[in-house]
C-alpha positions as CSV (number, residue, x, y, z in Angstrom):
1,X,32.4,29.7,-32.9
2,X,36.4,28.4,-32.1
3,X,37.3,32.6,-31.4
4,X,34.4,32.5,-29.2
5,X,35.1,29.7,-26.8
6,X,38.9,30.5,-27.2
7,X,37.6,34.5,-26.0
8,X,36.3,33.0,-22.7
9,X,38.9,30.7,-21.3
10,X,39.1,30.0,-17.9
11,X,35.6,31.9,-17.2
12,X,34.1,29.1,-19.0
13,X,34.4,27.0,-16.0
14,X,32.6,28.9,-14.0
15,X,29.1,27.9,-14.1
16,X,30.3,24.3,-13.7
17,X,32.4,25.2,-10.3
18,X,29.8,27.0,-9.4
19,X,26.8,24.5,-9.9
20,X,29.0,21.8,-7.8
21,X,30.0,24.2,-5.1
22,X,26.3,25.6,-4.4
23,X,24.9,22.0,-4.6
24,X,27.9,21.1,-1.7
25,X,26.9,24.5,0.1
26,X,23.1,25.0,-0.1
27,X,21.6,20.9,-0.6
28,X,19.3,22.9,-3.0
29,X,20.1,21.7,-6.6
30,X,17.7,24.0,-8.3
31,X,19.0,27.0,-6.5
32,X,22.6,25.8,-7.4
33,X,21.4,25.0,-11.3
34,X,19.8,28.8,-11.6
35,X,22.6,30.7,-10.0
36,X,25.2,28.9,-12.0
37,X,22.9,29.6,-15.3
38,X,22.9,33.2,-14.3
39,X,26.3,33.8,-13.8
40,X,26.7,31.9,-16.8
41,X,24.6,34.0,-18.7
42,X,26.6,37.1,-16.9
43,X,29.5,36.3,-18.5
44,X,27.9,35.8,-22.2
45,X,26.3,39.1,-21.5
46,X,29.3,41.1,-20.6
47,X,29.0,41.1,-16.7
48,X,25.8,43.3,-17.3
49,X,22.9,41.4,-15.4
50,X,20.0,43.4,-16.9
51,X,21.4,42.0,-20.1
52,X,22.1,38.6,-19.0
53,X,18.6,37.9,-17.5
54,X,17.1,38.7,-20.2
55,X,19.5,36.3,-22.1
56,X,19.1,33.4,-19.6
57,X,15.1,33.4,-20.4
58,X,15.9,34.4,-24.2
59,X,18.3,32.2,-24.8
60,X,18.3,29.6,-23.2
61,X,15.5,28.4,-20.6
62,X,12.9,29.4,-23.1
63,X,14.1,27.9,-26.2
64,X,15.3,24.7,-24.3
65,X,11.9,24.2,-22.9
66,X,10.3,24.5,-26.6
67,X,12.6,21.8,-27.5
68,X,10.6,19.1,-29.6
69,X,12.7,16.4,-26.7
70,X,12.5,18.6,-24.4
71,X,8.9,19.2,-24.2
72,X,8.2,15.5,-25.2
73,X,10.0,15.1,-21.6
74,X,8.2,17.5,-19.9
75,X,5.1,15.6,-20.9
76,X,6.3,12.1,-20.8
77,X,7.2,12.8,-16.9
78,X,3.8,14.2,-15.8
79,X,2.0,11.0,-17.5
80,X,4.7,8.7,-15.3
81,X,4.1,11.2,-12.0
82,X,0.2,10.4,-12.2
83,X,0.4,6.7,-13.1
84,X,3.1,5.9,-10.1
85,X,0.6,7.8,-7.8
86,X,-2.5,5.8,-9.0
87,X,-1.1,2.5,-9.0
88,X,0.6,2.8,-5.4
89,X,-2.7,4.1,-3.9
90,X,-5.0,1.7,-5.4
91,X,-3.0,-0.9,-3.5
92,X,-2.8,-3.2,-6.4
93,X,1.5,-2.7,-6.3
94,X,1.2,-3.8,-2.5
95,X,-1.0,-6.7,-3.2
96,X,1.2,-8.0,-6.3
97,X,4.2,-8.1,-4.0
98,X,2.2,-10.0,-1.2
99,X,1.4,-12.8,-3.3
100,X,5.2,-13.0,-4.2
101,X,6.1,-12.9,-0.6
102,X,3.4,-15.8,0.1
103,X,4.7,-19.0,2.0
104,X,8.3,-17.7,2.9
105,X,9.9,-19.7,5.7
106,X,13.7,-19.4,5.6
107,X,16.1,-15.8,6.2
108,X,17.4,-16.5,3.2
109,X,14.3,-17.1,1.2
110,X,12.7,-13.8,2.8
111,X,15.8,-11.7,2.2
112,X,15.8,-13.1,-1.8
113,X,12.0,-12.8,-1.8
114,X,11.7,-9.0,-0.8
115,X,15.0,-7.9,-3.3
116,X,12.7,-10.1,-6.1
117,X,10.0,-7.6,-4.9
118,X,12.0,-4.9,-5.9
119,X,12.7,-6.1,-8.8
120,X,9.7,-6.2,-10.0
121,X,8.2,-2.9,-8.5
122,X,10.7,-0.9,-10.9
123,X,8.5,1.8,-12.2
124,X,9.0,4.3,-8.5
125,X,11.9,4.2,-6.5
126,X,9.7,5.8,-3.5
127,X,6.8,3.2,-4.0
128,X,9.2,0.1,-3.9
129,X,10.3,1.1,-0.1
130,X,6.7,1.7,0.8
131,X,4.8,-1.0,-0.8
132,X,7.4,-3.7,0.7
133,X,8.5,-2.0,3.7
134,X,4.9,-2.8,5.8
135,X,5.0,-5.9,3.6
136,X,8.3,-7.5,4.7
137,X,8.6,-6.3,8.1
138,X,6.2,-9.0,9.4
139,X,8.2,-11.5,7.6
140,X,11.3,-10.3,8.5
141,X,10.5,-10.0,12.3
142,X,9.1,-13.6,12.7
143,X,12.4,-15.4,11.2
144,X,14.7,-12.8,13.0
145,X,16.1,-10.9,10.1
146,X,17.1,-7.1,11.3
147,X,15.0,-4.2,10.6
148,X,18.3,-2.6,8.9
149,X,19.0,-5.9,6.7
150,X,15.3,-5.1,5.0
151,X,16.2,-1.3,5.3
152,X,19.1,-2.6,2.9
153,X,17.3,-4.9,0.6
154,X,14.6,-2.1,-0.2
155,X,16.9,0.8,-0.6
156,X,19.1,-1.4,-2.8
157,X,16.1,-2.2,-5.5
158,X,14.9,1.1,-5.4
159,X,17.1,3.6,-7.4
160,X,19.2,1.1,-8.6
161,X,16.3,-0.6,-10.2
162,X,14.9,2.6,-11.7
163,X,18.2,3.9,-13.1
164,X,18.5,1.2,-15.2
165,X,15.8,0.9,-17.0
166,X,14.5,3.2,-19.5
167,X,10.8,3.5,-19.4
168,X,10.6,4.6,-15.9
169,X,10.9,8.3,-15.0
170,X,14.9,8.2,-14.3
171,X,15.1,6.9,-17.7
172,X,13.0,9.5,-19.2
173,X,14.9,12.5,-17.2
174,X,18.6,10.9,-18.6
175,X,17.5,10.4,-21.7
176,X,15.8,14.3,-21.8
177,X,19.7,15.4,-20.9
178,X,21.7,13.0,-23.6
179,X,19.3,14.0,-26.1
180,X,20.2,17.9,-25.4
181,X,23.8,17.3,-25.7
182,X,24.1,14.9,-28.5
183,X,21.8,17.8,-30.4
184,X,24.2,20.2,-29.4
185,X,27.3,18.0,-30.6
186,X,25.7,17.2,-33.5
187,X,25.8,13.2,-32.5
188,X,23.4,11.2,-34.4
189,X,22.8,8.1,-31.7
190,X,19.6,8.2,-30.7
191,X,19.4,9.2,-26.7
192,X,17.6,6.0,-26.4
193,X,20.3,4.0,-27.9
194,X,23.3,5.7,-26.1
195,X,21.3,5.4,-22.8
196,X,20.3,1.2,-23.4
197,X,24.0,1.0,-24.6
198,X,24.9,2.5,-21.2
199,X,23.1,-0.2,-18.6
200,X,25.8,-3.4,-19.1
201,X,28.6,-0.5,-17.8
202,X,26.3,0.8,-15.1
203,X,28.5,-0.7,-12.7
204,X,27.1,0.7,-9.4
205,X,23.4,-0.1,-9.7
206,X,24.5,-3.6,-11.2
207,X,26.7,-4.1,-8.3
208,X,24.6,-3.1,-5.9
209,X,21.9,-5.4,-7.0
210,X,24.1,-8.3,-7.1
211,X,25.0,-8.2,-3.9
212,X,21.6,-8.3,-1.7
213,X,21.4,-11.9,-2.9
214,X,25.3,-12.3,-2.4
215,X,25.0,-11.8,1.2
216,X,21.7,-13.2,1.3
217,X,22.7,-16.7,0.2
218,X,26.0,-16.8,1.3
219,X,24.5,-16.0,5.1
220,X,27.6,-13.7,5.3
221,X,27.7,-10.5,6.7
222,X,30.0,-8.0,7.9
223,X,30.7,-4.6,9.3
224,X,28.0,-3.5,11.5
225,X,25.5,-5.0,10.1
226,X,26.8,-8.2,10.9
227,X,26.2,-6.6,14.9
228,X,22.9,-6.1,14.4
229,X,21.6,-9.6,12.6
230,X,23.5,-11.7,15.5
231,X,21.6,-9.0,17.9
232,X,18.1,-9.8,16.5
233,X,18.9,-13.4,15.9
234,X,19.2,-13.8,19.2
235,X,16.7,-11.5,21.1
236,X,14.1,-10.3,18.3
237,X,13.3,-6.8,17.0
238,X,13.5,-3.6,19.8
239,X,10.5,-2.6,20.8
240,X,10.8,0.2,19.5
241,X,11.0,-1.1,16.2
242,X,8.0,-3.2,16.6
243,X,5.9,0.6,16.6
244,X,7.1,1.8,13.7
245,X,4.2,2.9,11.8
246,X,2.8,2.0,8.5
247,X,3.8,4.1,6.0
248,X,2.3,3.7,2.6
249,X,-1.1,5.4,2.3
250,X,-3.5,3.9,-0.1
251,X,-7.6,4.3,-1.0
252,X,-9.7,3.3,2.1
253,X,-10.5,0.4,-0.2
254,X,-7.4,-1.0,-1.0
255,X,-7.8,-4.2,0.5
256,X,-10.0,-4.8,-2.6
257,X,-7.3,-4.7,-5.0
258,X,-5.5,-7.8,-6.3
259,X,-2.0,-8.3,-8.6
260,X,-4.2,-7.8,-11.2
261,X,-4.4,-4.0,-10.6
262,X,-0.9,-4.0,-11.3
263,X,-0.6,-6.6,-13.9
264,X,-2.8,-5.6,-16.6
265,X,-1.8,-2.1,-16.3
266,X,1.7,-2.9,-16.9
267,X,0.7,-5.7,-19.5
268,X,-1.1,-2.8,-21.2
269,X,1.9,-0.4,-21.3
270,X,4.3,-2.9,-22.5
271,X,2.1,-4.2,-25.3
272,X,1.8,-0.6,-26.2
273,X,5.2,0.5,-26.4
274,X,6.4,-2.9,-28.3
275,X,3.7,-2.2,-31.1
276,X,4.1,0.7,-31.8
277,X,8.2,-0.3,-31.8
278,X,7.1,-3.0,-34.0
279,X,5.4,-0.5,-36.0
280,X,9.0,1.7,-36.6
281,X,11.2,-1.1,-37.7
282,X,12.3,-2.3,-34.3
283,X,14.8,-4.3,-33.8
284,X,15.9,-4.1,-37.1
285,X,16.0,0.0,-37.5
286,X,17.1,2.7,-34.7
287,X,14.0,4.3,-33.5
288,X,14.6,8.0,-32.7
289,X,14.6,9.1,-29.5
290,X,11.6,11.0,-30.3
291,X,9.5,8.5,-31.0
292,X,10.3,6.7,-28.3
293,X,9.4,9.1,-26.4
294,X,5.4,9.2,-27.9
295,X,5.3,5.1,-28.0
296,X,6.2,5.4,-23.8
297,X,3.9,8.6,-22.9
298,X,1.6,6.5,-24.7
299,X,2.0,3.4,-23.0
300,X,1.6,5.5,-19.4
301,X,-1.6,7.1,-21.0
302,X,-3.6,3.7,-21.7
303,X,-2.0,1.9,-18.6
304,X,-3.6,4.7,-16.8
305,X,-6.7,4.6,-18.2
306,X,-7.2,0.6,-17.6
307,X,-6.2,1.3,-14.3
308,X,-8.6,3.7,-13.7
309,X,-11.8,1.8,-15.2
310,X,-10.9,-1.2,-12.8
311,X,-10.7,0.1,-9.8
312,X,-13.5,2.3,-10.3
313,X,-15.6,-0.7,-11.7
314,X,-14.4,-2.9,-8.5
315,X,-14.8,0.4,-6.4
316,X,-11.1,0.6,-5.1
317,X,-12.1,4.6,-5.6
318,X,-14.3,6.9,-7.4
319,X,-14.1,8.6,-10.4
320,X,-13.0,11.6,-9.0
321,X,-10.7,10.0,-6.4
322,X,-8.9,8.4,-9.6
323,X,-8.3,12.0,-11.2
324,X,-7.7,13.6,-7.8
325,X,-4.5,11.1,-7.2
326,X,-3.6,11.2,-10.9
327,X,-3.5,15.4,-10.9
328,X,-1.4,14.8,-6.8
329,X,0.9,12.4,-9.1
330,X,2.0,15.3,-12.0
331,X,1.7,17.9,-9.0
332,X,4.8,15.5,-7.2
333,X,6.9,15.7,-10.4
334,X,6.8,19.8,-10.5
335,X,10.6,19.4,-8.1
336,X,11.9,17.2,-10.8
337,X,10.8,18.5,-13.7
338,X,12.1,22.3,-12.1
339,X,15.2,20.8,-12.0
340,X,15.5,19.1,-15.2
341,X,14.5,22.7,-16.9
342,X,17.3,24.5,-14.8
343,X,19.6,21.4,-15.9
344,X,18.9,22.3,-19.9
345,X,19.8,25.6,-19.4
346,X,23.1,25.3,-17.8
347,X,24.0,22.7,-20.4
348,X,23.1,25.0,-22.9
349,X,24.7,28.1,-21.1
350,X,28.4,26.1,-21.0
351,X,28.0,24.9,-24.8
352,X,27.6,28.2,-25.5
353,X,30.9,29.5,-23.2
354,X,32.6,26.4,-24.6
355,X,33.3,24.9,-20.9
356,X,33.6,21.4,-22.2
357,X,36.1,22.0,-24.8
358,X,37.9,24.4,-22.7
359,X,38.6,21.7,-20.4
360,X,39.2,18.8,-22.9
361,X,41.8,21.7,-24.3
362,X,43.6,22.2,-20.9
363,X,43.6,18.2,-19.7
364,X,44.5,16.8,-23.0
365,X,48.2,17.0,-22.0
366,X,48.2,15.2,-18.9
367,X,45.0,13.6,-18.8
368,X,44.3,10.2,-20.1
369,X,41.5,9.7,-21.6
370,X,41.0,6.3,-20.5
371,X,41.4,7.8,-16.7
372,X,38.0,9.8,-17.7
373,X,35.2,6.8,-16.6
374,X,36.7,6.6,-13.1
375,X,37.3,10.3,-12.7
376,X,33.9,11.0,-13.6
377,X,32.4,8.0,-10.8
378,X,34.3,9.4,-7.9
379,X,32.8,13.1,-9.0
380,X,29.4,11.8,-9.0
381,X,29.9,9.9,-6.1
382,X,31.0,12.7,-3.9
383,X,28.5,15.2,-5.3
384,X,25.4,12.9,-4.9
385,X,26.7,11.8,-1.5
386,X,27.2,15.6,-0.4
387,X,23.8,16.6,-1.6
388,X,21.9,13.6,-1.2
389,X,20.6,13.8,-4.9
390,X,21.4,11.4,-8.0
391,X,19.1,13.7,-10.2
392,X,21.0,16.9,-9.3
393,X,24.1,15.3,-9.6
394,X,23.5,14.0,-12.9
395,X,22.3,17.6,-14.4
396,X,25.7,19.2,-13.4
397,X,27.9,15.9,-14.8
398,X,25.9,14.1,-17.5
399,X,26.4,16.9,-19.8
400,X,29.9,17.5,-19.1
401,X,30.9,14.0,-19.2
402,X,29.1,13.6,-22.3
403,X,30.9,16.5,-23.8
404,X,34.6,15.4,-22.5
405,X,33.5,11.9,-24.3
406,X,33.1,13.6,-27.6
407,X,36.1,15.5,-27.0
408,X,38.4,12.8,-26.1
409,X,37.0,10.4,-28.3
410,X,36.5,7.8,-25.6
411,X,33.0,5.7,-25.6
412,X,30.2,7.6,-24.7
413,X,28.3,4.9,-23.1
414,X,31.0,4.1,-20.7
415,X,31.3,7.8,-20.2
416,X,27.2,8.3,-19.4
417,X,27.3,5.0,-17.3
418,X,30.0,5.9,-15.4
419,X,28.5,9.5,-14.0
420,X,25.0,7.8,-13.7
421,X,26.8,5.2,-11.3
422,X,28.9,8.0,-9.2
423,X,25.3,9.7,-9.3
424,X,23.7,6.7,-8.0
425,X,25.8,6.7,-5.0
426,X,25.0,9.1,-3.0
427,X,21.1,8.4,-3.5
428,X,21.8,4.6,-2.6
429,X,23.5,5.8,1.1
430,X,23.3,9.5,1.9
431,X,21.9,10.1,4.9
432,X,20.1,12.7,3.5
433,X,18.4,11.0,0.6
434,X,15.0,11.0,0.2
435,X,14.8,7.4,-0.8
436,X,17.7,6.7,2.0
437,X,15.5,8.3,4.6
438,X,11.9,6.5,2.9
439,X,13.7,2.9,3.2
440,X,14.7,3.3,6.9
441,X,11.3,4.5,7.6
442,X,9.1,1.9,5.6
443,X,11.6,-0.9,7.4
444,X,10.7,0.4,10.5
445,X,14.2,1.2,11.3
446,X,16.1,3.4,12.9
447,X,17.5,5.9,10.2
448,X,21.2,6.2,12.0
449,X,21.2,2.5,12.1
450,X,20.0,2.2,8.2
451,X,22.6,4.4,7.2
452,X,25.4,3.5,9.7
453,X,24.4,-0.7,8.0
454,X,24.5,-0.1,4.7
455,X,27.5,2.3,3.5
456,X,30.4,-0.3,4.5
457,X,28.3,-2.7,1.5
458,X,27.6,1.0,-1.0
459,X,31.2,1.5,-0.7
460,X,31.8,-1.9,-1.5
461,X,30.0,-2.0,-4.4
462,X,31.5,1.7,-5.2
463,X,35.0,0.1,-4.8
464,X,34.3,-2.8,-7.0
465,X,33.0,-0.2,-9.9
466,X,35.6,2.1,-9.6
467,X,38.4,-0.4,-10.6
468,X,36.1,-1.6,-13.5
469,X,36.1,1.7,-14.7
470,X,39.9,2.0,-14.6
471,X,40.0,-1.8,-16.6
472,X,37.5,-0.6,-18.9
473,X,38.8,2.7,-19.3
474,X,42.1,1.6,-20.3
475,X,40.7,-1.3,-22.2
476,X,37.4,-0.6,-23.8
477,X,36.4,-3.7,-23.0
478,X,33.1,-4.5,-24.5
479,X,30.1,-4.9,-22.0
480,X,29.9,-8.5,-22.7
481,X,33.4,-8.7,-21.0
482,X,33.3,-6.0,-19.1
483,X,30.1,-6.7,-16.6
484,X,31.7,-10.5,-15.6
485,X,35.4,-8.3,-14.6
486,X,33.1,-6.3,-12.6
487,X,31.1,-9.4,-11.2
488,X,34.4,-11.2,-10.1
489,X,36.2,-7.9,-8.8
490,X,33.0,-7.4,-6.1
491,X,33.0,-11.1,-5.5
492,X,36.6,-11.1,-4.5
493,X,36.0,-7.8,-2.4
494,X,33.3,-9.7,-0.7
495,X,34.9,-12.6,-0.3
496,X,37.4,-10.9,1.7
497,X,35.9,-8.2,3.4
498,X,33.2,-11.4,5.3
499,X,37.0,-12.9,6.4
500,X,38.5,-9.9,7.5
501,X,35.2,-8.2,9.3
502,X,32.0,-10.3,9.4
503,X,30.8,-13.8,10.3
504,X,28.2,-16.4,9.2
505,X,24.8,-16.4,10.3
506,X,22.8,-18.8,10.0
């Protein structure tokens, strides 16, 4: 195996180059993730492309889809597609967030209120913006709050939110990609384990959350969005603004629906999962990633079926509405799960040129290894912000980074959280996110404006992580310590940035 990686040297990189410059190019991961598996496969073939697409299904997109993880994921991510779509039309999500948003009087008690709201919707980064978008805006309007300020607050507990947790379909995708490369290294940390030992070092998405109630409490602002609340505060919401439209479509009898509709479900899937946990030894033994895997498909499967027999009992929809939105809910996930199949294949494609090693080989001299979290962020960060995708992003540097980890012998869950943060990024802010261009619209605010508001505070919170990741790189600091040095650095950041550029307003 060492003669064979050796053999293909520099051509190694290749696919990798290629992946990131197609995905800069084209704003089409797939398209980037199949050409770069073909070319890789080209090479392994001996530049003869009859040969090498018959190797690229032989090889490696068939066998990695037959994958006992991988087809768990494949699974696991149609049962979360159809449950997201159920819940958000029934309307019970919307109403749950209503009742937390009940009795709100102050700015900063609205601003707080909607980011709890995102909290706590953290299974769909699509169905936060538009089950508190029509929500908030309301709210929002009556105590003079900007249109972009709630733009902010729901695009910042969207992804953020989702990325760090593991049962929702961002964890299940990350998970699906560590679990391919620690099988491939021969690393025997569960996927589950590396990815929960990965959140405290998540820097971005922590960050990021931090500071909606930062600015909310403090009554600080700065940058342009500081423009645009003293614009509002003193003549109200454009008109414009006030005909934004609704945006999240639910059942024609939604209004029936209560919290409960999203309570029980949820109560359901977590009782589910922690059982059968209990059942496996947790917390005293490591449960393989495989099994996690069945105890959350499971948990989806009877939350979905609750679900179902209430609103059709209460006659929120039919039985055949139910299945019709659960069936639209796997058919949504076909984009993902296209690109998470594509993803597996170039990972498998550079293990078997060796890319990983080649470039562990070449850097090693002049490379530290503790440089290798915050080299890996700033990647991810211009990647996802190019393409407007954390998921593509993440299925060109996750395995990579994972692989340069092992190779340097640096932690691997600083190493996963810092490309997941850099990922994050560019989903947070890109203008041409989807979840960028879905929290302007369910704010009912101008999508320039959204954008053109929020990146001074993304690249504040980018700023703040990426000198974490230097600290931590060069100290392997545990997360304990590690997340407070983060806290303080964006604190201090904040602190000057509102005396240098913004202003209170109260």
């Amino acid at each position: 195996m060492t003669e064979e990686i050796v053999s293909y040297g520099v051509l190694s990189l290749i696919p990798a180059i290629l992946a990131v410059v197609l995905a800069f190019w084209t704003k089409n991961v797939i398209i980037s993730l199949m050409a770069s598996l073909f070319v890789g496969c080209l090479i392994t073939a001996g530049w003869n492309p009859w040969n090498a697409m018959q190797v690229m299904f032989s090889d490696h997109l068939f066998v990695d889809m037959t994958g006992s993880s991988n087809a768990q994921t494949i699974i696991m991510m149609s049962f979360v597609g159809g449950f997201v779509a159920l819940i958000e039309a029934t309307g019970g999500a919307k109403a749950f967030a209503a009742a937390i948003a009940n009795k709100v009087h102050r700015r900063s008690t609205a601003q707080t209120t909607a980011w709890l709201g995102g909290l706590a919707i953290f299974f769909s980064d699509s169905g936060n913006s538009l089950i508190l978008g029509p929500i908030f805006r309301p709210i929002f309007d009556r105590l003079r709050i900007s249109r972009a300020k709630l733009a902010y607050i729901l695009d910042s507990t969207s992804s953020p939110v989702c990325i760090l947790v593991p049962i929702t379909g961002w964890g299940v995708y990350i998970m699906g990609i560590i679990a391919t490369e620690f099988e491939n290294l021969g690393i025997q940390t569960s996927d589950a384990s590396a990815f929960v030992q990965a959140i405290p070092y998540q820097f971005y998405a922590l960050l990021a959350l931090v500071l909606v109630p930062l600015i909310a409490l403090s009554k600080r602002d700065f940058g342009p969005m500081a423009k645009f609340e003293t614009y509002v505060l003193e003549n109200g919401p454009t008109a414009a603004e006030l005909e934004a439209d609704k945006s999240i479509v639910q059942s024609e009898n939604a209004n029936k629906a209560t919290a409960w509709e999203m309570i029980i479900p949820l109560l359901v899937m977590f009782v589910t999962i922690f059982v059968m946990f209990i059942g496996w030894g947790f917390p005293g033994q490591n449960i393989p990633g495989s099994k996690i895997r069945i105890a959350l498909t499971s948990g989806y499967m009877l939350a979905t079926i609750v679900l179902a027999i209430m609103v059709i009992v209460k006659k929120i929809m039919t039985f055949t509405e139910v299945v019709d939105t659960w069936v639209s809910g796997i058919k949504k996930m076909a984009g993902i799960l296209a690109i998470i199949i594509a993803a597996w294949g170039v990972g498998s494609v550079c293990t078997a040129l060796g890319t990983s090693q080649f470039v562990v080989d070449c850097t090693i001299g002049f490379l530290s290894p503790a440089l290798v979290p915050a080299l890996l962020f700033i990647i991810g960060a211009v990647i996802s912000f190019a393409t407007g995708t954390s998921w593509g992003t993440m299925a060109i540097l996750l395995p990579l980074g994972i692989n340069m980890a092992y190779g340097f012998g640096v932690s691997e869950a600083i190493t996963i959280a810092a490309v997941l943060s850099g990922s994050l990024f560019g989903d947070h802010c890109a203008p041409i996110s989807d979840t960028t261009v879905m929290s302007s619209m369910a704010g009912g605010c101008n999508h320039i404006d959204h954008v053109r508001t929020q990146i001074p505070y993304a690249l504040l919170a980018a700023v703040a992580s990426f000198i974490a990741y230097l600290i931590v790189g060069v100290t392997q600091m545990a997360a304990g310590i590690a997340l407070p040095v983060a806290l303080a650095i964006l604190v201090v950041l904040f602190l000057l940035a509102t005396k240098l550029f913004g202003k209170k307003i109260v």
